[in-house]
C-alpha positions as CSV (number, residue, x, y, z in Angstrom):
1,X,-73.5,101.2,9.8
2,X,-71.8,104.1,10.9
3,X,-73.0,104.2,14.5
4,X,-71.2,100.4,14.5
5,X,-68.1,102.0,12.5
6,X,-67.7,104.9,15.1
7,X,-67.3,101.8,18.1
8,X,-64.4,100.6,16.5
9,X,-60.8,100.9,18.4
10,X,-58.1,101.6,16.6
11,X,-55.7,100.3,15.2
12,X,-57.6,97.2,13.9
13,X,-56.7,93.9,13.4
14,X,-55.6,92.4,9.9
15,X,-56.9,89.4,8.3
16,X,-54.1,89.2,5.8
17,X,-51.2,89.6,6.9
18,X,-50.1,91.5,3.9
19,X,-53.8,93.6,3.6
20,X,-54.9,96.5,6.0
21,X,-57.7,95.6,8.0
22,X,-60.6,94.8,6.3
23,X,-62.5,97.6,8.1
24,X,-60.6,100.4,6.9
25,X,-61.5,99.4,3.3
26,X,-65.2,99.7,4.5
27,X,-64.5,102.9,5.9
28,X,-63.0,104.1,3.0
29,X,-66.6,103.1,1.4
30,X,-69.1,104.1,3.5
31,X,-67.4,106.5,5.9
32,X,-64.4,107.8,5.1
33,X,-64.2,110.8,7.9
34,X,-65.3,109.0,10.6
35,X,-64.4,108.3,14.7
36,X,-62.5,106.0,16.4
37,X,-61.0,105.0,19.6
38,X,-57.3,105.0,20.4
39,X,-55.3,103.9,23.7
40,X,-56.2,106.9,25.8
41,X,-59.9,106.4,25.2
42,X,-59.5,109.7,23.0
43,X,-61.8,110.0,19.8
44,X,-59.5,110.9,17.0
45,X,-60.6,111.2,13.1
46,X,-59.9,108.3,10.9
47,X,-59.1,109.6,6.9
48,X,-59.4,106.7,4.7
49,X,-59.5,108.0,1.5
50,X,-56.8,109.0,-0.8
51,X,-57.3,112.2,-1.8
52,X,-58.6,113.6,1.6
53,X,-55.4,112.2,3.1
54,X,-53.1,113.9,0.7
55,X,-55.4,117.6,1.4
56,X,-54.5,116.8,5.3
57,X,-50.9,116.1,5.1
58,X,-50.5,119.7,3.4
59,X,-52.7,121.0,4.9
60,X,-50.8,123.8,7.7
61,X,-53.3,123.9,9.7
62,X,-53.4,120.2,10.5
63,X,-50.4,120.1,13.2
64,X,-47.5,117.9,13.2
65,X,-46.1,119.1,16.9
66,X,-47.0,116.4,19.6
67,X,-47.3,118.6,22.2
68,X,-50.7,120.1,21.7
69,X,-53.6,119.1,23.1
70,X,-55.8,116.4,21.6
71,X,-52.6,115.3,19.2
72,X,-53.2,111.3,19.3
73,X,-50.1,109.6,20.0
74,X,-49.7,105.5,18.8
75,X,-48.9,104.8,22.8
76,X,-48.0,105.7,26.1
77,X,-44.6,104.4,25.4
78,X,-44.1,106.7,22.1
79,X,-45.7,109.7,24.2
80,X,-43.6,109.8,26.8
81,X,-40.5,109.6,24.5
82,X,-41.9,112.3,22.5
83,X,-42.5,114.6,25.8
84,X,-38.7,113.9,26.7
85,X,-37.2,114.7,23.5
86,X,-38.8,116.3,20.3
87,X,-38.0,115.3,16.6
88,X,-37.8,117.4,14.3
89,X,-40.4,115.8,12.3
90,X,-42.9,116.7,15.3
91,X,-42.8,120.4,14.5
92,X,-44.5,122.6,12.6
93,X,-43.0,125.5,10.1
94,X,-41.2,127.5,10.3
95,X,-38.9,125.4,13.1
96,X,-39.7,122.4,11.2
97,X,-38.0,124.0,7.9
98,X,-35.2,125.3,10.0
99,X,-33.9,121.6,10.8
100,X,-34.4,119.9,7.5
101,X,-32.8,122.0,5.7
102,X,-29.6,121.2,7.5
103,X,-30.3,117.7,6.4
104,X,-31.8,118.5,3.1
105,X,-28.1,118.4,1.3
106,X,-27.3,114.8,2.4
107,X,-30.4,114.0,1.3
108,X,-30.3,115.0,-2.3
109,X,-30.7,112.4,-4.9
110,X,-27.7,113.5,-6.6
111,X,-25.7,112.8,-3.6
112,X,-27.6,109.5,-3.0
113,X,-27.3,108.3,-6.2
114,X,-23.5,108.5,-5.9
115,X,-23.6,106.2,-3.2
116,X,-25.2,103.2,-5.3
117,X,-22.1,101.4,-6.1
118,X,-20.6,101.4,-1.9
119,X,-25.0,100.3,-1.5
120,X,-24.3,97.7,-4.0
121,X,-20.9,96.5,-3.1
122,X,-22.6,95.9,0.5
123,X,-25.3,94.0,-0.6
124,X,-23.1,91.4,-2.4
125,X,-20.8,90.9,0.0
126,X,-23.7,89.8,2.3
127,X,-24.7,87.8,-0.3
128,X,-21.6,86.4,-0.8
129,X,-21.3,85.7,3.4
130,X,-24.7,84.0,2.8
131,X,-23.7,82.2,-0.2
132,X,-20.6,81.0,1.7
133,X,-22.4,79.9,5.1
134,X,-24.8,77.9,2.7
135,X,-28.9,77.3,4.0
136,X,-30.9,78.0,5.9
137,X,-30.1,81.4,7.4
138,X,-32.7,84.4,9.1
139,X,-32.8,87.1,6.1
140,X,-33.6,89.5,8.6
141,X,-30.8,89.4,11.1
142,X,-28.4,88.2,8.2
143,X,-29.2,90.7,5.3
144,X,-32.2,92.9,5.7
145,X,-31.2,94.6,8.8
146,X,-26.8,95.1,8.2
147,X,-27.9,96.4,4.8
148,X,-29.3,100.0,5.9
149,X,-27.6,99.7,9.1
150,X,-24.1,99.2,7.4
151,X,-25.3,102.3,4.8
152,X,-26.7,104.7,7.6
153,X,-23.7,104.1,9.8
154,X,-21.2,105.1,7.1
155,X,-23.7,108.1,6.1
156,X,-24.0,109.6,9.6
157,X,-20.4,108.3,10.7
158,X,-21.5,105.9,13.2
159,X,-19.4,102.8,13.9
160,X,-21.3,99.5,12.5
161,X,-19.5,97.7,15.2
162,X,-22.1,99.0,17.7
163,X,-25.0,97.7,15.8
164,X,-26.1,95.5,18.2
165,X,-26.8,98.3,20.8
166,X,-27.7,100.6,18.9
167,X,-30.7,97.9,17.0
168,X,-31.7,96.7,20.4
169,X,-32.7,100.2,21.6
170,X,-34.4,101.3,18.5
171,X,-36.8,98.0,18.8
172,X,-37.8,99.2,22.3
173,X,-38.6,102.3,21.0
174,X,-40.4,101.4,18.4
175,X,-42.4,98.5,20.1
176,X,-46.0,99.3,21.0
177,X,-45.4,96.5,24.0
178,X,-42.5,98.3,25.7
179,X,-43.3,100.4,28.9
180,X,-43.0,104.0,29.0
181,X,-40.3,103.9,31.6
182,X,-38.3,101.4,29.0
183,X,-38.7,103.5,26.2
184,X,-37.7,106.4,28.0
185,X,-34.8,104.6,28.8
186,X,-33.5,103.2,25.7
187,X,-33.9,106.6,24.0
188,X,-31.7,108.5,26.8
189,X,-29.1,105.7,26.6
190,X,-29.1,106.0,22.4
191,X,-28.9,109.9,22.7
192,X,-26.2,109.5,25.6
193,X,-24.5,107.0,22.9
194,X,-24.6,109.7,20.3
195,X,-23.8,112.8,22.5
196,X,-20.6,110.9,23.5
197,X,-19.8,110.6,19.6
198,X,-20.7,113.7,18.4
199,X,-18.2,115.3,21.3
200,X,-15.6,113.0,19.8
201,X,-16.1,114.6,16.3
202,X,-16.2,118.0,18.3
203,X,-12.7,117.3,19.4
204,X,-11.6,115.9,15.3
205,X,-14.3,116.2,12.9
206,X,-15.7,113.9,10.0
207,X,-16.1,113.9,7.1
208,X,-19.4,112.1,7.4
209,X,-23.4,113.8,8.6
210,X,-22.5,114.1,12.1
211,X,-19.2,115.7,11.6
212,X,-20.3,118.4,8.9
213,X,-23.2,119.1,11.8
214,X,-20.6,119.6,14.2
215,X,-18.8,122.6,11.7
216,X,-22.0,124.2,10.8
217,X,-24.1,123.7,13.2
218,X,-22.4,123.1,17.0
219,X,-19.4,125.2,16.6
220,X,-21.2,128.2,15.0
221,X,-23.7,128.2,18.2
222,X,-26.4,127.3,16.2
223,X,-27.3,124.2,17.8
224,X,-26.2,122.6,20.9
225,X,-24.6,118.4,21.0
226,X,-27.9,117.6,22.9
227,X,-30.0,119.6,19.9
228,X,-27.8,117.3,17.1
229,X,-28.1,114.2,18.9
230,X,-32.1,114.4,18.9
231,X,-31.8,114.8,15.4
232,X,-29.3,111.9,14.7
233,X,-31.6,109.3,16.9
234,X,-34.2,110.0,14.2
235,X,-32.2,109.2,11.2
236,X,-30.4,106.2,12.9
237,X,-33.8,104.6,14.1
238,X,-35.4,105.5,10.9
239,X,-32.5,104.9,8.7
240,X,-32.3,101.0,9.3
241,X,-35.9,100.4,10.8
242,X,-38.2,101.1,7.7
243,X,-35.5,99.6,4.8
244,X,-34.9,96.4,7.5
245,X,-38.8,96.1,7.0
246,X,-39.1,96.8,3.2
247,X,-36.7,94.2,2.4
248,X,-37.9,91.2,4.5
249,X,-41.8,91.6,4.3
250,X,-41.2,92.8,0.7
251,X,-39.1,89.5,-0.3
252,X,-41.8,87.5,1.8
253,X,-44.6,89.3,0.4
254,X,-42.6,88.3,-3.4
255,X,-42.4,85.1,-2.6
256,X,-46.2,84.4,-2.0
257,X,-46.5,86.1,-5.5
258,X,-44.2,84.2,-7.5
259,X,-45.3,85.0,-10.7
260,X,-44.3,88.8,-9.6
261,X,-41.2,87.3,-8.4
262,X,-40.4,85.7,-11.6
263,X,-40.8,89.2,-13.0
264,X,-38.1,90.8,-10.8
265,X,-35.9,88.4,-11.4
266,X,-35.8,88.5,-14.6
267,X,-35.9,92.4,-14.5
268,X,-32.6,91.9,-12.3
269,X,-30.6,89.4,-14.6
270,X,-31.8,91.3,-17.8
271,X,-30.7,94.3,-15.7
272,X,-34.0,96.4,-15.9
273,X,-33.6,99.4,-14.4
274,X,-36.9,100.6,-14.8
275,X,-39.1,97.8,-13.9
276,X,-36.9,97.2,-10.4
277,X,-37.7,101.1,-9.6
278,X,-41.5,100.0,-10.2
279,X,-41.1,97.2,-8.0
280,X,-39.7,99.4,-5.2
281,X,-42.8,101.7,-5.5
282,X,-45.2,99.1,-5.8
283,X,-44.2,97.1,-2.8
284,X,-44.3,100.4,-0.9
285,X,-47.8,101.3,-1.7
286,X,-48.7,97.3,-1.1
287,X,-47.2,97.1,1.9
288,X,-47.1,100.1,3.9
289,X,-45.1,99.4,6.5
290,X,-45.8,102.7,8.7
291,X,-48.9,101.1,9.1
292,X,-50.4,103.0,12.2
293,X,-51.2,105.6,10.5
294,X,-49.8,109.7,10.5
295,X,-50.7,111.7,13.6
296,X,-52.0,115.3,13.0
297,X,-54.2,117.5,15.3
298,X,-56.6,120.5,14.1
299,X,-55.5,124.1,14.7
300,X,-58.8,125.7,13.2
301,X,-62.0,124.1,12.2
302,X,-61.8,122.6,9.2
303,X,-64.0,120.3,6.5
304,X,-62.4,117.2,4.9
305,X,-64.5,115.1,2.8
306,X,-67.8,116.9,3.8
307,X,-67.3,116.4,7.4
308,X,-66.2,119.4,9.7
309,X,-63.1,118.6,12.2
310,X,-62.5,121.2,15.1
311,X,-59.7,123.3,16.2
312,X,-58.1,120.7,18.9
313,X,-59.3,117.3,17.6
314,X,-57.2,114.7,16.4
315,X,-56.6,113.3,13.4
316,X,-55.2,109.9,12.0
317,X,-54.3,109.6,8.2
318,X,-54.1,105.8,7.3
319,X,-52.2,105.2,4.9
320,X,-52.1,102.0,4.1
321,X,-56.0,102.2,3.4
322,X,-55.1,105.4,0.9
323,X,-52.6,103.4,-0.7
324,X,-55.3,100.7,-1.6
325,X,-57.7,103.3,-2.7
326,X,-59.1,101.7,-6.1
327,X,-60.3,105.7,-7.5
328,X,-56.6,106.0,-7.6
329,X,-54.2,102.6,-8.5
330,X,-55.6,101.3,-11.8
331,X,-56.7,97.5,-11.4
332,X,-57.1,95.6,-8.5
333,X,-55.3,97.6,-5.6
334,X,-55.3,94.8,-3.4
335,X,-53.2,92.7,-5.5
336,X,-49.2,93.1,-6.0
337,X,-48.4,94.1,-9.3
338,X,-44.5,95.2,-10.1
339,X,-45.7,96.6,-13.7
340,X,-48.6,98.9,-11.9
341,X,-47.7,103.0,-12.0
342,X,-47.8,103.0,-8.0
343,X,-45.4,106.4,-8.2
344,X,-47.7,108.3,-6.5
345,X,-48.1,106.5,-3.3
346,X,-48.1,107.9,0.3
347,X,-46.1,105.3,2.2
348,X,-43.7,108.2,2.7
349,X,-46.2,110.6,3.3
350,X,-47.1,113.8,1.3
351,X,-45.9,117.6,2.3
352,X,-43.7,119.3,4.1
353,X,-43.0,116.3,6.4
354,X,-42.6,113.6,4.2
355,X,-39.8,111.3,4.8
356,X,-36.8,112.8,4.4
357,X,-34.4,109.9,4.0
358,X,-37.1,108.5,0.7
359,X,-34.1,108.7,-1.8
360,X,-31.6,106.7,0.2
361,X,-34.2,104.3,0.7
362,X,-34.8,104.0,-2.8
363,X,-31.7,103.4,-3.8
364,X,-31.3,100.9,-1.0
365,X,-34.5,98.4,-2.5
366,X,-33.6,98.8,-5.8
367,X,-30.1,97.5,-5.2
368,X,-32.0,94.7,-3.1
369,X,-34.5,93.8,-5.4
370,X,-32.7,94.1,-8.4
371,X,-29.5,91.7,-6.8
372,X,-30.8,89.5,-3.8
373,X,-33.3,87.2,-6.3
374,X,-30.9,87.1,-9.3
375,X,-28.3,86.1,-7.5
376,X,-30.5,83.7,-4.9
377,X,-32.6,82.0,-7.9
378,X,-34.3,79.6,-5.7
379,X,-35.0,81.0,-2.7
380,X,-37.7,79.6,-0.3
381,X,-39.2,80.0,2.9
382,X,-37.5,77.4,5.2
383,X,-40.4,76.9,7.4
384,X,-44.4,77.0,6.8
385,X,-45.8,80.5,6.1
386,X,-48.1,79.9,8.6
387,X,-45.3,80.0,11.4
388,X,-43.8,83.5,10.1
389,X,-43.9,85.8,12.7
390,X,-45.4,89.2,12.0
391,X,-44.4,92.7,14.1
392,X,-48.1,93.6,14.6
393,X,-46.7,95.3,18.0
394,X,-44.5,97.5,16.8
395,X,-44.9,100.9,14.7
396,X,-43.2,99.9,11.5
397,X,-44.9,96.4,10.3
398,X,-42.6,94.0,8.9
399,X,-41.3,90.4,10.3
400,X,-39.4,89.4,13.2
401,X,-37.4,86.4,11.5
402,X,-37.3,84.9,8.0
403,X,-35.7,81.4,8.0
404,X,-35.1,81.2,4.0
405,X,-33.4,78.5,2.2
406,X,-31.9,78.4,-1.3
């Protein structure tokens, strides 16, 4: 079995369109370090099991920095982005640490939480535009994508009016189907788009992310507008990408549960604090929307779950199998359930480089769940499931369109 595993490319397709592949389940099972085959024709390490995933992520001498030899990139596009212009999230400590924590402060829960009531004032007036324009509409282009958009514009002290450029590049980047030479491009053109701001807020700074970076960062000499704008690509792309997902396969994913639905519902019309925050967590773990799994590459030898991975080799952490892992979620992972203690998912990741923006988006599903199905009561899909169109080509999993009537 494991000489058939260890032919297997990767990633793998899904059966359900709400499951991982059925293969990294047997993995898990049978052969939970194992091989597989990526683009390149490169041999990475698959980790499928919970716990060994968590020991890899925090592990320091499992390397986050793309440019050393044997790291496995998702695609030619994302590699030659990545060789352009380096996140800070693919570095290593202690130049990892050094960026964060110039982020860290926005960051904060505290500071997060103070922004629930503009996060929920959002979310109803697009609900009351909704309301007002009447069935059927696309919940992604209509709600699920202008409600991080509109929050991480205001955050980072972008102007919402250039969503539609801004969205448009980010879904060439972030498309497994786009050509290296196209995602090159729309990444120079978004960074030219923010060097051109942040030079603006040089000239009269904000009081938003961008313009505090300006005073502590570019006019100290500690960073330079090219060095500010690689790090405000990330948390624009990231900061609508991933919610824009959450909230449209999440509601989807709801709606072919609707005895879970009923649940949030009620939670949200009975205002339930508690049980909404479960739901968030729970339809992270479930869903897993970063679903390609964390990139790593060995700096020394070293043994995860019995099986010895050498300095130089890569490594692929999936996720979405962890967060099914039945050792770890009581009851039947494979199954939504808003009431399950799913706290202790990885659909952020786990250590020093997990996601940094996890509080905003938080607060931004809990306002969603807890508002958009309370105050849509009989929402419906608007065409057969069978016709919903699923981003299996791009990094973060979630739908393309979702014509919903009510």
């Amino acid at each position: 079995m494991t000489d058939t595993l260890d032919a297997a490319a990767f990633p793998m397709q899904r059966i359900c369109p709400f499951d991982p592949p059925p293969e990294l389940g047997l993995r898990r099972a049978d052969a939970p370090v194992s091989r597989v085959r990526i683009w390149d024709g490169s041999t990475p390490w698959l980790i499928t099991r919970y716990d060994d995933q968590r020991a890899v992520l925090a592990d320091p001498r499992f390397s986050a920095d793309s440019r050393k030899p044997g790291f496995p990139y998702q695609g030619p596009a994302l590699k030659a982005r990545r060789d352009r212009n380096r996140a800070f999230i693919s570095m290593d400590n202690p130049e990892h640490d050094k960026f964060r924590r110039m982020l860290t402060r926005d960051f904060m829960i505290k500071r997060i939480e103070a922004l629930r009531p503009r996060i929920q004032s959002i979310v109803d007036g697009l609900i009351d535009d909704l309301l007002e324009q009447g069935p059927p509409a696309d919940l992604v282009s209509t709600f699920a994508l202008p409600v991080p958009s509109l929050v991480i514009c205001e955050l980072l002290g972008v102007p919402y009016a250039d969503h539609d450029y801004f969205q448009q590049r980010s879904r060439l980047m972030i498309s497994q189907l786009t050509t290296p030479e196209d995602a090159v491009r729309a990444a120079d053109e978004l960074k030219q788009y923010l060097v051109d701001l942040i030079k603006v807020k040089e000239k009269e700074p904000t009081d938003d992310l961008l313009g505090r970076l300006v005073v502590s960062q570019l006019q100290t000499g500690s960073l330079t507008v090219e060095a500010i704008a690689d790090m405000a690509v990330l948390l624009l792309v990231a900061g609508h990408e991933t919610t824009a997902n959450m909230i449209g396969l999440g509601t989807l994913a709801l709606l072919r549960n609707p005895e879970q639905l009923a649940l949030v519902r009620a939670a949200g019309d009975n205002t339930d604090p508690a049980l909404i925050s479960n739901t968030v967590e729970e339809l992270l773990r479930y869903l897993t929307i970063v679903h390609t799994g964390r990139r790593r590459v060995a700096t020394e030898d070293v043994e995860v779950g019995g099986q010895l991975i050498r300095a130089g080799e890569g490594v692929i952490v999936a996720n979405d199998a962890g967060n099914r892992d039945a050792s770890i979620f009581d009851g039947d992972p494979d199954q939504l359930d808003v009431q399950r203690d799913a706290r202790h998912h990885i659909a952020f990741g786990y250590g020093i480089h997990q996601c940094l923006g996890q509080p905003l988006a938080r607060v931004e599903l809990q306002v969603v769940y807890g508002t958009l199905y309370r105050r849509l009561p009989e929402l419906a899909l608007a065409i057969p499931f069978e016709d919903v169109r699923f981003k299996h080509d791009m990094i973060v999993y979630g739908v393309h369109e979702l014509p919903l009537t009510w």
